[in-house]
mmCIF file of the N, C-alpha and C atoms, coordinates in Angstrom:
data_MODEL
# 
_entry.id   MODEL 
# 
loop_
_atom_site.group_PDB 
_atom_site.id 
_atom_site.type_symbol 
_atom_site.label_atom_id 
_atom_site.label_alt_id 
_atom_site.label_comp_id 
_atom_site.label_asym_id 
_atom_site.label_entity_id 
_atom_site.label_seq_id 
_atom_site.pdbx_PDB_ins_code 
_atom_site.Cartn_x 
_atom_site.Cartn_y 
_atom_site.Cartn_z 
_atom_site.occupancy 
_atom_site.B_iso_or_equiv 
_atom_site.pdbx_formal_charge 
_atom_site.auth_seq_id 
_atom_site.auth_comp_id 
_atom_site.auth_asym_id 
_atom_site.auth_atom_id 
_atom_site.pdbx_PDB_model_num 
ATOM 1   N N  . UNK A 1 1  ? 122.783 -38.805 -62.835 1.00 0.00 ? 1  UNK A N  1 
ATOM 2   C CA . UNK A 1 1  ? 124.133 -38.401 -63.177 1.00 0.00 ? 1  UNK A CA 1 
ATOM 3   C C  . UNK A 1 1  ? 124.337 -38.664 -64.669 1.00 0.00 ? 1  UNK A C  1 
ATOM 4   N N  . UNK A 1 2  ? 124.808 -37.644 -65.157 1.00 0.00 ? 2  UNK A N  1 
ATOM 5   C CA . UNK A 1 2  ? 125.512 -38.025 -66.808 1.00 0.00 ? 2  UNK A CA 1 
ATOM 6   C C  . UNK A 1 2  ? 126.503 -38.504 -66.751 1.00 0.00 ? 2  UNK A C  1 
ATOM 7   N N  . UNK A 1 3  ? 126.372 -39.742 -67.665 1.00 0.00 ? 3  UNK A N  1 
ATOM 8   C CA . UNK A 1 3  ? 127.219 -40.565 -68.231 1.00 0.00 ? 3  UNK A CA 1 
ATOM 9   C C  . UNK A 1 3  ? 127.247 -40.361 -70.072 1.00 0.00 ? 3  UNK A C  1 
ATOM 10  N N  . UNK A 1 4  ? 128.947 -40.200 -70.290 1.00 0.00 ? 4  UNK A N  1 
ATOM 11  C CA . UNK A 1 4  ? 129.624 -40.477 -71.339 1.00 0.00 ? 4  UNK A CA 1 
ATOM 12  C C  . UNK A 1 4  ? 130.109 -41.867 -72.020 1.00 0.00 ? 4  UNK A C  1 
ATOM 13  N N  . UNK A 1 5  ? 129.656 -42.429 -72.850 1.00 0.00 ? 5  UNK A N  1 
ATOM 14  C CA . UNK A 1 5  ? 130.011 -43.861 -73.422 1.00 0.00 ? 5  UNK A CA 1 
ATOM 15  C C  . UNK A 1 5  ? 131.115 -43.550 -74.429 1.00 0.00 ? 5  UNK A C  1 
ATOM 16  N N  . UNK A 1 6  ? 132.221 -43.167 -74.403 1.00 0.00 ? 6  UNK A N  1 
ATOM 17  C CA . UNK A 1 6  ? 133.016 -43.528 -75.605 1.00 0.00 ? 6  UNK A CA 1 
ATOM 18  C C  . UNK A 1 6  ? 132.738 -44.568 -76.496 1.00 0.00 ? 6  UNK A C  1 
ATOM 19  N N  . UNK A 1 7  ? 132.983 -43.894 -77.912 1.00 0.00 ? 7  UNK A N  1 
ATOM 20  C CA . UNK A 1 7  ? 132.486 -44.974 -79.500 1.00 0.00 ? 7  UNK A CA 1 
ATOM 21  C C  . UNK A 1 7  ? 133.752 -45.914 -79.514 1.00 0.00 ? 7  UNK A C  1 
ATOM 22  N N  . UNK A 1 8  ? 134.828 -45.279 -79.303 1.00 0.00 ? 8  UNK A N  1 
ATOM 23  C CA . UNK A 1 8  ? 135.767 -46.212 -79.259 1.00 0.00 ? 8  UNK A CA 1 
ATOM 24  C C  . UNK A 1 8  ? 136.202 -47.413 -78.515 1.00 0.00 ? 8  UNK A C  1 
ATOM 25  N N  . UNK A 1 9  ? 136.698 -47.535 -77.059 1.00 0.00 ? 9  UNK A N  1 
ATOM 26  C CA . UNK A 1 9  ? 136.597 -48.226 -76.100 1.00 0.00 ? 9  UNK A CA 1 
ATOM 27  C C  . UNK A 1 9  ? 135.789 -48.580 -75.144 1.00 0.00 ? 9  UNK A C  1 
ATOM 28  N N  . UNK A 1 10 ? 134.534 -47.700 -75.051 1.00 0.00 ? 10 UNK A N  1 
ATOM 29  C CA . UNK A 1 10 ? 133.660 -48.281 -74.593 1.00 0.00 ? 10 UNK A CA 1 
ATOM 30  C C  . UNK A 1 10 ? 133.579 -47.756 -73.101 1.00 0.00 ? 10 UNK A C  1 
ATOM 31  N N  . UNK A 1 11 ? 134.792 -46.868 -72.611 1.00 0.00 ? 11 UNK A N  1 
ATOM 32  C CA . UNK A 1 11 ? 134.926 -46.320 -71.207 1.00 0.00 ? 11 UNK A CA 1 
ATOM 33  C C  . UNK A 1 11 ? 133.854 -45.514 -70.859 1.00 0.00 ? 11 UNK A C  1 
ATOM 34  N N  . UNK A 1 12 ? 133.325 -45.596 -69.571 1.00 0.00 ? 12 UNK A N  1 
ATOM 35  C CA . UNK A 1 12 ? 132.342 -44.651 -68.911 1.00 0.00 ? 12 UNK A CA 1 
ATOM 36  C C  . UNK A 1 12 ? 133.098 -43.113 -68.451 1.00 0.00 ? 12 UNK A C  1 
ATOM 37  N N  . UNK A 1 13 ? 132.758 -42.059 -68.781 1.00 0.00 ? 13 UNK A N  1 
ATOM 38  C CA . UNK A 1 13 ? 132.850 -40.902 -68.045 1.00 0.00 ? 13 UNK A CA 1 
ATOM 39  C C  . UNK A 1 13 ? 132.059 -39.997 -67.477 1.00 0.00 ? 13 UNK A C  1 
ATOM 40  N N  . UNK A 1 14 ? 131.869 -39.878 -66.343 1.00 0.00 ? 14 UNK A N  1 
ATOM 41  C CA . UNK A 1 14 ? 130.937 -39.378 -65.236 1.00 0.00 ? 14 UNK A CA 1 
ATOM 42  C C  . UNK A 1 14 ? 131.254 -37.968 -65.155 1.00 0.00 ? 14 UNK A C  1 
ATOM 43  N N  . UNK A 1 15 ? 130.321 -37.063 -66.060 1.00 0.00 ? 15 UNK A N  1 
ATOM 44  C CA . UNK A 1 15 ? 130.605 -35.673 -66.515 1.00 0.00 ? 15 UNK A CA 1 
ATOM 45  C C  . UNK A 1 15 ? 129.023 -35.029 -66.822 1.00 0.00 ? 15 UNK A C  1 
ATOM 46  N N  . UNK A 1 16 ? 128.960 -33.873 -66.580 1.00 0.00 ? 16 UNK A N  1 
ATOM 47  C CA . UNK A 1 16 ? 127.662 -32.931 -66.661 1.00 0.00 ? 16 UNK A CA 1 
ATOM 48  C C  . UNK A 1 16 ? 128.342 -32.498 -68.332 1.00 0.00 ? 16 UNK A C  1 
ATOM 49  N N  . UNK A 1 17 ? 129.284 -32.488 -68.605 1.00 0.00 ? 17 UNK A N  1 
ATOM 50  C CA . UNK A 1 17 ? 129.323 -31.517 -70.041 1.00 0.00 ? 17 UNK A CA 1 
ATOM 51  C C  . UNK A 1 17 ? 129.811 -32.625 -70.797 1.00 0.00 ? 17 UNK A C  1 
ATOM 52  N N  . UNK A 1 18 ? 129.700 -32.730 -72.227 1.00 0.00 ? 18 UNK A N  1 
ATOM 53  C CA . UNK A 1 18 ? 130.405 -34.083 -72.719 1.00 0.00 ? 18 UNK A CA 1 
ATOM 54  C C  . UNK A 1 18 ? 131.980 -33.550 -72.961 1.00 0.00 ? 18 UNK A C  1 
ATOM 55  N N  . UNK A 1 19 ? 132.703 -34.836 -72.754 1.00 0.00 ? 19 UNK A N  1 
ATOM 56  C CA . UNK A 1 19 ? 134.509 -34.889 -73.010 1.00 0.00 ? 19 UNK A CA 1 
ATOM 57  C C  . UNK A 1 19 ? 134.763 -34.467 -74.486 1.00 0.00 ? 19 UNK A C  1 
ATOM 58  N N  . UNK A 1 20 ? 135.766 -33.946 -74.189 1.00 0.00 ? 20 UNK A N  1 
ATOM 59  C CA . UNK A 1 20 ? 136.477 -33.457 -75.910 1.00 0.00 ? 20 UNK A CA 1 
ATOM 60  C C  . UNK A 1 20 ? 137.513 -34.972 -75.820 1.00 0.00 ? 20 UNK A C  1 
ATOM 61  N N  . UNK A 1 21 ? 138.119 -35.426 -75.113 1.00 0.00 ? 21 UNK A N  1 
ATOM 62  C CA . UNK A 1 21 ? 138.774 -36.242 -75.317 1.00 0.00 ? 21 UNK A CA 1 
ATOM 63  C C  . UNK A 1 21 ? 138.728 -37.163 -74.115 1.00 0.00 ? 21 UNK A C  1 
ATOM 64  N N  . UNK A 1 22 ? 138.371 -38.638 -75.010 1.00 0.00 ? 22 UNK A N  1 
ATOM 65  C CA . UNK A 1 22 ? 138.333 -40.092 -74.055 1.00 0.00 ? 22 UNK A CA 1 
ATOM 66  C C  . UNK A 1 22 ? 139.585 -39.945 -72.981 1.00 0.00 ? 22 UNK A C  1 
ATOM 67  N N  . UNK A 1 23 ? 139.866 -40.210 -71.897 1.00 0.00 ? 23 UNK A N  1 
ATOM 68  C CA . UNK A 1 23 ? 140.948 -40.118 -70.648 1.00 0.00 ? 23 UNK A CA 1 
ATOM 69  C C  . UNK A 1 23 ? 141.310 -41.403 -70.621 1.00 0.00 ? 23 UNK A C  1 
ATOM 70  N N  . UNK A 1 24 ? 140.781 -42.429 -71.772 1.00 0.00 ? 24 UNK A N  1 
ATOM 71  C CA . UNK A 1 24 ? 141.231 -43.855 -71.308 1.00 0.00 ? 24 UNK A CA 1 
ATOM 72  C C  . UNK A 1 24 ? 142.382 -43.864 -72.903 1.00 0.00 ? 24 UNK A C  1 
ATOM 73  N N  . UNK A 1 25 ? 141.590 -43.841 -73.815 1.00 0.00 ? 25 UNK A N  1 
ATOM 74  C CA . UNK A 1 25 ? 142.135 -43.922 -75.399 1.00 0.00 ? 25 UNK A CA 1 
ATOM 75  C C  . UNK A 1 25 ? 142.241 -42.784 -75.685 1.00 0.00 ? 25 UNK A C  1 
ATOM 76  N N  . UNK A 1 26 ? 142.113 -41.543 -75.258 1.00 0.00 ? 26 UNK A N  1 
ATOM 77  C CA . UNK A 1 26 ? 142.209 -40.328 -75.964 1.00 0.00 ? 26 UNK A CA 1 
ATOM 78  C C  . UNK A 1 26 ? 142.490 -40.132 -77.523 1.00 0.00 ? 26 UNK A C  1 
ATOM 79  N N  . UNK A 1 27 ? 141.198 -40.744 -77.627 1.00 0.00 ? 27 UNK A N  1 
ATOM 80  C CA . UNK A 1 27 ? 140.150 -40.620 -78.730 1.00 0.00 ? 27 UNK A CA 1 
ATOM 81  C C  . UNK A 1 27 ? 139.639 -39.704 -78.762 1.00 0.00 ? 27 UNK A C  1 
ATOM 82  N N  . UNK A 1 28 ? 138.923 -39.112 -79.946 1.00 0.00 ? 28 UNK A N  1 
ATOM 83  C CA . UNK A 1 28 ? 137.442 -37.912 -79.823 1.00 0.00 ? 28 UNK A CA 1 
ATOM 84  C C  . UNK A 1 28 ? 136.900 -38.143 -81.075 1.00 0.00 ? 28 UNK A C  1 
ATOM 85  N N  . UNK A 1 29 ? 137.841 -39.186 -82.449 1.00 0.00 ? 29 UNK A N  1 
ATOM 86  C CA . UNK A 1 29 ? 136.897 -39.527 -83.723 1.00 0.00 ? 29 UNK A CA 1 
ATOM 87  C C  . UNK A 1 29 ? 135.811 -39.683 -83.502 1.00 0.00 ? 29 UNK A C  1 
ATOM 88  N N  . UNK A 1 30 ? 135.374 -41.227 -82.888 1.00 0.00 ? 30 UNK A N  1 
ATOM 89  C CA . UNK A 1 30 ? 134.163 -41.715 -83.047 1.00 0.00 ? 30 UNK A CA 1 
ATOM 90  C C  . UNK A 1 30 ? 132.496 -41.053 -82.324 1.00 0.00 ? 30 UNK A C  1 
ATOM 91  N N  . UNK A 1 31 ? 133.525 -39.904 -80.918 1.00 0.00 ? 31 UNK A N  1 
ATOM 92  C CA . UNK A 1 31 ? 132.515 -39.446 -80.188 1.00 0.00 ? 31 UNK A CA 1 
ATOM 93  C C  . UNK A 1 31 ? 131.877 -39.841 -79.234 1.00 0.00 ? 31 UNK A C  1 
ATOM 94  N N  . UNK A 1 32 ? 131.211 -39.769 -78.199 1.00 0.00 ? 32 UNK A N  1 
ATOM 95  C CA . UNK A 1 32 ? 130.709 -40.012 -77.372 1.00 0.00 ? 32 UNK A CA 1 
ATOM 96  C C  . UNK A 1 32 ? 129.120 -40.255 -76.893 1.00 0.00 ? 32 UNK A C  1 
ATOM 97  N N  . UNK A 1 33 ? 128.548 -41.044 -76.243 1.00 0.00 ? 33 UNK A N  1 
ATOM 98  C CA . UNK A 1 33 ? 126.796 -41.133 -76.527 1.00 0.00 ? 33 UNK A CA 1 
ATOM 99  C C  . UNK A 1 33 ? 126.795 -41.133 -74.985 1.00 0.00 ? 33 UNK A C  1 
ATOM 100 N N  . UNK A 1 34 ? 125.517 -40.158 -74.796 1.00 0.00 ? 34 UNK A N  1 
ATOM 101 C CA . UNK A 1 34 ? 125.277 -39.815 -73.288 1.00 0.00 ? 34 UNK A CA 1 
ATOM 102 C C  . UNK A 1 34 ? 124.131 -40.912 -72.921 1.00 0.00 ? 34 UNK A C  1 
ATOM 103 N N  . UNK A 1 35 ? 124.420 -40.737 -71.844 1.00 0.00 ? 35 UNK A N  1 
ATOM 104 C CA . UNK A 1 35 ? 123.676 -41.955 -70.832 1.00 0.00 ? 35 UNK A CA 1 
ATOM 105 C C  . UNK A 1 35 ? 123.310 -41.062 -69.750 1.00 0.00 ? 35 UNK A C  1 
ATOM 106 N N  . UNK A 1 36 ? 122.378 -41.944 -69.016 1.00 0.00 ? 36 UNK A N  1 
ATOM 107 C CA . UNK A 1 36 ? 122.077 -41.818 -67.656 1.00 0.00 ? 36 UNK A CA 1 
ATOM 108 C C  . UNK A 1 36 ? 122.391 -43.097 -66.545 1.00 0.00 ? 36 UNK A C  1 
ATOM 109 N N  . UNK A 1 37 ? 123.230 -42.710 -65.922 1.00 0.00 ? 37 UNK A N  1 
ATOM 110 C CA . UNK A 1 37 ? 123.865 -43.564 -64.475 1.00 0.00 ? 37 UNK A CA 1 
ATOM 111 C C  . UNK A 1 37 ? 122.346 -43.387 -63.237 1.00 0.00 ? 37 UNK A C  1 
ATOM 112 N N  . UNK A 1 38 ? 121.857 -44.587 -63.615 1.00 0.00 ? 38 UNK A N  1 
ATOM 113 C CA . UNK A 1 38 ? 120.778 -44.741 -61.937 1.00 0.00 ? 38 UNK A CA 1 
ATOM 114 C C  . UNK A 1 38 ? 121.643 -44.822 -60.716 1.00 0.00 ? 38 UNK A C  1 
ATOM 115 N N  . UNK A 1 39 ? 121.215 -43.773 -59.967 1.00 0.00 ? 39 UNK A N  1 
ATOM 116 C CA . UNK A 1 39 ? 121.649 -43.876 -58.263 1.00 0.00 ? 39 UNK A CA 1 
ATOM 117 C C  . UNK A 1 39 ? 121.614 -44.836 -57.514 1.00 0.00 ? 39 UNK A C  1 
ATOM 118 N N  . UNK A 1 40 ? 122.227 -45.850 -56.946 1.00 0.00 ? 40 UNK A N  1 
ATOM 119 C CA . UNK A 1 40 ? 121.518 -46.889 -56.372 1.00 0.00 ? 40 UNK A CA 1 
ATOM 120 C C  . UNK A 1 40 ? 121.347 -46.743 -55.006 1.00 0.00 ? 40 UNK A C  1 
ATOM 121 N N  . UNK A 1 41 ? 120.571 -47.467 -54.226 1.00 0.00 ? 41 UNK A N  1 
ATOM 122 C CA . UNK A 1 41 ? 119.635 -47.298 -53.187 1.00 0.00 ? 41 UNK A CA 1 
ATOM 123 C C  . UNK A 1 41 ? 121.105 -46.919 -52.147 1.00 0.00 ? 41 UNK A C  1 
ATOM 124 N N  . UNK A 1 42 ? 120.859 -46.296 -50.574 1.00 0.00 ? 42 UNK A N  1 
ATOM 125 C CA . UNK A 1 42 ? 121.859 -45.774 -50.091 1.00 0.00 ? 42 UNK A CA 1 
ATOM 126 C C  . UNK A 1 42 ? 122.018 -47.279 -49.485 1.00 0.00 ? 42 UNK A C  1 
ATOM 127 N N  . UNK A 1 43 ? 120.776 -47.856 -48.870 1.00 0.00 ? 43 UNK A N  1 
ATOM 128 C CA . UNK A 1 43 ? 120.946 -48.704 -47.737 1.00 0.00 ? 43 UNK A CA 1 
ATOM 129 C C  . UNK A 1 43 ? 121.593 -50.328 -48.911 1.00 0.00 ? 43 UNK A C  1 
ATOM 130 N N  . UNK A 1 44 ? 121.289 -50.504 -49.794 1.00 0.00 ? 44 UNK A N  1 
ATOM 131 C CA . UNK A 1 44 ? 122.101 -51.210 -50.430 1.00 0.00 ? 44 UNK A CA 1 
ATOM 132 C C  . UNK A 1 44 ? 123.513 -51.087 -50.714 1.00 0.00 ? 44 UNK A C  1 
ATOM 133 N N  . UNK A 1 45 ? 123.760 -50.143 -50.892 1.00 0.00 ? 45 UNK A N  1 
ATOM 134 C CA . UNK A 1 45 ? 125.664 -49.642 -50.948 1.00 0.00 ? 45 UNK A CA 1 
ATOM 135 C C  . UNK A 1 45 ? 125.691 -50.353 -49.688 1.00 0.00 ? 45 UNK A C  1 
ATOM 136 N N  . UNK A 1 46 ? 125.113 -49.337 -48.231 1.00 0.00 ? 46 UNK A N  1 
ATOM 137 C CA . UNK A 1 46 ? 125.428 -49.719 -47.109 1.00 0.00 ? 46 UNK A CA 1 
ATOM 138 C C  . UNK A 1 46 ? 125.846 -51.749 -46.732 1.00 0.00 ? 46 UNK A C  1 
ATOM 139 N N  . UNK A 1 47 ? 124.580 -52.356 -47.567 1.00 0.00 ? 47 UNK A N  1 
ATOM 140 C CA . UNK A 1 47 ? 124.584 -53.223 -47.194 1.00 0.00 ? 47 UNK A CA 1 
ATOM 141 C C  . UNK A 1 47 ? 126.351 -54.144 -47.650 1.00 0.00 ? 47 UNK A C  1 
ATOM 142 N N  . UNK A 1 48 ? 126.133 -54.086 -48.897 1.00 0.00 ? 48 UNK A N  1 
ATOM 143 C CA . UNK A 1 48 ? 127.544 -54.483 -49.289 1.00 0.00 ? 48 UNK A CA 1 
ATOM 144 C C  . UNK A 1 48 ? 128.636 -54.263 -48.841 1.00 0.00 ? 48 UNK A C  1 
ATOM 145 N N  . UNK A 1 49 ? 128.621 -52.988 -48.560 1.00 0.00 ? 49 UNK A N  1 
ATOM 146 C CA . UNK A 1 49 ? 129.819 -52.675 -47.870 1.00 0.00 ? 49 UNK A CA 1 
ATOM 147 C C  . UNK A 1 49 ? 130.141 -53.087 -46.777 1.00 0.00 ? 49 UNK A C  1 
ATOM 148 N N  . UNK A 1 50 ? 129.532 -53.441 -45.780 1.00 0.00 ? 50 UNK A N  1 
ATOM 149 C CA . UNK A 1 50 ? 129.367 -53.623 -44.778 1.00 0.00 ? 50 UNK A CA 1 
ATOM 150 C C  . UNK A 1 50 ? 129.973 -55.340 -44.809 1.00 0.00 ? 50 UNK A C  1 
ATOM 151 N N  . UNK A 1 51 ? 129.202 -55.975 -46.015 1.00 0.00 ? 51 UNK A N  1 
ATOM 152 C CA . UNK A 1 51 ? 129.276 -57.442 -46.275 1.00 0.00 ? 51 UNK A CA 1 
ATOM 153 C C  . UNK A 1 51 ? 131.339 -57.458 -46.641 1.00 0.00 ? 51 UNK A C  1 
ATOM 154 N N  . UNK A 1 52 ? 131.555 -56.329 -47.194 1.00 0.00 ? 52 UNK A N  1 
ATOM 155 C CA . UNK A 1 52 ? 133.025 -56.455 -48.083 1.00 0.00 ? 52 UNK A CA 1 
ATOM 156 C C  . UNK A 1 52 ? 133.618 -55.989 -46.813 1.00 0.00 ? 52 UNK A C  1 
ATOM 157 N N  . UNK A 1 53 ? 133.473 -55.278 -46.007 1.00 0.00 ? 53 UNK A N  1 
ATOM 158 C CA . UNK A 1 53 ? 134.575 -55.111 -45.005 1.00 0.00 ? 53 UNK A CA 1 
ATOM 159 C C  . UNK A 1 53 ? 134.445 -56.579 -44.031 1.00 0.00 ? 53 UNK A C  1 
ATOM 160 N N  . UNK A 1 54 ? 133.487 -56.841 -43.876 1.00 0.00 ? 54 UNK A N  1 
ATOM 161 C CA . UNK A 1 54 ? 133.286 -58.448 -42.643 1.00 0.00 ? 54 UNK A CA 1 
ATOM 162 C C  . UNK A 1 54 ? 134.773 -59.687 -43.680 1.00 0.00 ? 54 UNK A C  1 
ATOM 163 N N  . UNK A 1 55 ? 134.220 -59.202 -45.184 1.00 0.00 ? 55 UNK A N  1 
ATOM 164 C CA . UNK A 1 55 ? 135.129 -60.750 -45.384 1.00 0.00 ? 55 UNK A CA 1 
ATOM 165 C C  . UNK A 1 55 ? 136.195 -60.090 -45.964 1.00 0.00 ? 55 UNK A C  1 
ATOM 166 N N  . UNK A 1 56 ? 137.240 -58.431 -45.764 1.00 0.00 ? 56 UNK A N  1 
ATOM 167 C CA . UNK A 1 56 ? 138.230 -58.282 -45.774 1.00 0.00 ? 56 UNK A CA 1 
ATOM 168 C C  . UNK A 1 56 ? 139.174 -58.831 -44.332 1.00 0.00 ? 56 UNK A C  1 
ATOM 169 N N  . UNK A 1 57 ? 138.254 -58.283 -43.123 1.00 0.00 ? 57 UNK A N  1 
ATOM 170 C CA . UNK A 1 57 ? 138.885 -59.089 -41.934 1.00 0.00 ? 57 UNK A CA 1 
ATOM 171 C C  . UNK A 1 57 ? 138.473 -60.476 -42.095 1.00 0.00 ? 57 UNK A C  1 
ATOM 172 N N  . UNK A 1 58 ? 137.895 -61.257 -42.627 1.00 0.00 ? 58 UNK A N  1 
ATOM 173 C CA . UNK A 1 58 ? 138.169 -63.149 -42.390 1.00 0.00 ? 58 UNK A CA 1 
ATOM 174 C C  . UNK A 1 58 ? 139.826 -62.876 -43.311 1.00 0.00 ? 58 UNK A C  1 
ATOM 175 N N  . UNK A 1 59 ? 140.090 -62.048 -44.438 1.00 0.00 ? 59 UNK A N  1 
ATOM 176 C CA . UNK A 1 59 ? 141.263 -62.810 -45.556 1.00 0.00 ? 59 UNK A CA 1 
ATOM 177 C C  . UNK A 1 59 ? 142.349 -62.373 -44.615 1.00 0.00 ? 59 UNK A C  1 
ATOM 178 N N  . UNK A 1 60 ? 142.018 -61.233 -43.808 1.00 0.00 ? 60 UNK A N  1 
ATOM 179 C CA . UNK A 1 60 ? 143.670 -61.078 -43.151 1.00 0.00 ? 60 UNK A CA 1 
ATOM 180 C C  . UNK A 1 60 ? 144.033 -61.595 -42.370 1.00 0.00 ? 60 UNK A C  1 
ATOM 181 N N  . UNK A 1 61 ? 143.179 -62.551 -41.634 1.00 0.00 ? 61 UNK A N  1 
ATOM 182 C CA . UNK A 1 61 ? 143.684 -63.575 -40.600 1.00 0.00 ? 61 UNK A CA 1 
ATOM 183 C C  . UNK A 1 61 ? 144.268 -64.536 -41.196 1.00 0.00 ? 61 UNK A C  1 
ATOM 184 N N  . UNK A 1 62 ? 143.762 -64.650 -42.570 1.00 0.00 ? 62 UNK A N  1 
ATOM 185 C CA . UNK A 1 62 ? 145.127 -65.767 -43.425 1.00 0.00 ? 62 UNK A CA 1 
ATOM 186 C C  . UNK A 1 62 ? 146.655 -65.323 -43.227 1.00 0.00 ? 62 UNK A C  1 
ATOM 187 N N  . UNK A 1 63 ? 146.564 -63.986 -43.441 1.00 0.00 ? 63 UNK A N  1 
ATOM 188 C CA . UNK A 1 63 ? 148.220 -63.682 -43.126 1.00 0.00 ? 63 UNK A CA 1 
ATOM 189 C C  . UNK A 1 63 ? 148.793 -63.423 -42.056 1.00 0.00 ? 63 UNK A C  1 
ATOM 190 N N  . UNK A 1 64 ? 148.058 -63.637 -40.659 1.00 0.00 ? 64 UNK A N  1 
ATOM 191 C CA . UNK A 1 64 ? 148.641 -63.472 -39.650 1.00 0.00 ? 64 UNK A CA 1 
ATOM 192 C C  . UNK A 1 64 ? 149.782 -64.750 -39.376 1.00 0.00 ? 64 UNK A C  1 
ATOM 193 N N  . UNK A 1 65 ? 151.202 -64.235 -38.556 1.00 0.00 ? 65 UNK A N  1 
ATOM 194 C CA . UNK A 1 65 ? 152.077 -65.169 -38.341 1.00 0.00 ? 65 UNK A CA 1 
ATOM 195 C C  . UNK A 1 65 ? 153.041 -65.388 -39.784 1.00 0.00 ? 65 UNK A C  1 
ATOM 196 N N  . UNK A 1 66 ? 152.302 -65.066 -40.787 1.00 0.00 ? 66 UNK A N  1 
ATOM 197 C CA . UNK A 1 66 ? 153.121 -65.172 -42.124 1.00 0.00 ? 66 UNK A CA 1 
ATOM 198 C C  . UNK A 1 66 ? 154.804 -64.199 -42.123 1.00 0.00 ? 66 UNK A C  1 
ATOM 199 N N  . UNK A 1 67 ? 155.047 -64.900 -42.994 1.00 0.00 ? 67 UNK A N  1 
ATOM 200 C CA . UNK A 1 67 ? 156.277 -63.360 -43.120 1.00 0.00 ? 67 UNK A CA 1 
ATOM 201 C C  . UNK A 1 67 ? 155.828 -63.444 -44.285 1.00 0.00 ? 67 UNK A C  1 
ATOM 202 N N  . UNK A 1 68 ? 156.473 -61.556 -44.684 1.00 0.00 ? 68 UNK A N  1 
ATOM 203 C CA . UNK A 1 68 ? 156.127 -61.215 -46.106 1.00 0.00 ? 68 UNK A CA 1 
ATOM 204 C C  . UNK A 1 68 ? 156.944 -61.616 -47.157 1.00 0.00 ? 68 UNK A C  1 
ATOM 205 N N  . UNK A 1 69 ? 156.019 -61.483 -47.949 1.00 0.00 ? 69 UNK A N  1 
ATOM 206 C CA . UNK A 1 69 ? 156.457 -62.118 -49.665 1.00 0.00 ? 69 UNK A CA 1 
ATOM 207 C C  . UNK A 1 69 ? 157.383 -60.853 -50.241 1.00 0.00 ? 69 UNK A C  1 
ATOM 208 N N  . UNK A 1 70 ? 158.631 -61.504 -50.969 1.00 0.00 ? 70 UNK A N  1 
ATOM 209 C CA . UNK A 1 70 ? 159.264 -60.182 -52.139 1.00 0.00 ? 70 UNK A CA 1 
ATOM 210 C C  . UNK A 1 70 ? 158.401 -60.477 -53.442 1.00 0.00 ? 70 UNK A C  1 
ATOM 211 N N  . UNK A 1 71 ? 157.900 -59.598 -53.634 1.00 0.00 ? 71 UNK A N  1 
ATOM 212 C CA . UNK A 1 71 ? 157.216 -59.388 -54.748 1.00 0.00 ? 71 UNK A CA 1 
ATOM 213 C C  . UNK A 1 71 ? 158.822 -59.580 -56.073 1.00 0.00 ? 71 UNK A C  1 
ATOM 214 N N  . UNK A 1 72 ? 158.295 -60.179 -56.908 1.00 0.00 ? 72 UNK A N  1 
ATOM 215 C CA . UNK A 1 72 ? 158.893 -60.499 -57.988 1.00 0.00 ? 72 UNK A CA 1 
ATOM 216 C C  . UNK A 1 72 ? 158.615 -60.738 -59.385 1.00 0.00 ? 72 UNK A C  1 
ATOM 217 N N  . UNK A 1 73 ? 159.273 -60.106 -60.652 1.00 0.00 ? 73 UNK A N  1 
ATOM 218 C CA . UNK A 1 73 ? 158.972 -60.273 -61.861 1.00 0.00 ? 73 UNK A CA 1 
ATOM 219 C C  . UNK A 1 73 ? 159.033 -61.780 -62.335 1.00 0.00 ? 73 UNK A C  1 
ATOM 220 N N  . UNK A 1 74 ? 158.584 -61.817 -63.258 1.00 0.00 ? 74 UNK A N  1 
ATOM 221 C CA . UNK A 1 74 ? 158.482 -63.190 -64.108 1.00 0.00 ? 74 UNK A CA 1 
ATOM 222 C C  . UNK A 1 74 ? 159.880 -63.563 -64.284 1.00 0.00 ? 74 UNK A C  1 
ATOM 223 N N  . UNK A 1 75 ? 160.267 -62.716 -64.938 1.00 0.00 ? 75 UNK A N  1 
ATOM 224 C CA . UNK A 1 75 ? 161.991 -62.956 -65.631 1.00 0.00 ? 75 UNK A CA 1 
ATOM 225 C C  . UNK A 1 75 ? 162.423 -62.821 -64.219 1.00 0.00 ? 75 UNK A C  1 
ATOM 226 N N  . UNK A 1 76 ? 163.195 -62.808 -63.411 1.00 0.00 ? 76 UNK A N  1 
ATOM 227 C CA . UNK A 1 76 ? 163.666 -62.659 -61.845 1.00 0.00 ? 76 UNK A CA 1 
ATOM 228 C C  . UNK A 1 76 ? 163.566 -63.849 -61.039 1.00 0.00 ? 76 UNK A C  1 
ATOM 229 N N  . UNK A 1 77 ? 164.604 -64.600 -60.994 1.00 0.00 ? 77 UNK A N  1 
ATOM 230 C CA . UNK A 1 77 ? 164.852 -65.570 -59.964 1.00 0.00 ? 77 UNK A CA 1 
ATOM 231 C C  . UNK A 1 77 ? 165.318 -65.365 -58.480 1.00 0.00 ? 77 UNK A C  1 
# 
């Protein structure tokens, strides 16, 4: 897969043609340097993922029985 390195910020963009303009800094001075993104293995994604969903269900049993939180600003008492 082609990868775009913006000169400026440094953002990745995952594109076959290069960007006229960065989508993070929308930049285009400094330009862009192409890369190549390695594929990684399928059964490794698999594996992780697999690992990240097991310990999303351990964190939500923390909130069982809870009541919910009001989310609140800094300044906001």
């Amino acid at each position: 897969m082609h990868l775009w390195i913006c000169n400026q910020c440094s953002a990745e963009i995952p594109q076959e043609g290069g960007p006229e303009v960065c989508p993070l800094c929308n930049q285009h001075d400094r330009g862009f340097e192409e890369s190549e993104k390695k594929v990684a293995e399928d059964t490794e994604d698999k594996k992780y993922s697999a690992l990240y969903r097991e310990i999303l269900k351990e964190l939500e049993k923390y909130d069982e029985g809870c009541e919910p939180q009001q989310l609140k600003f800094c300044c906001e008492e």
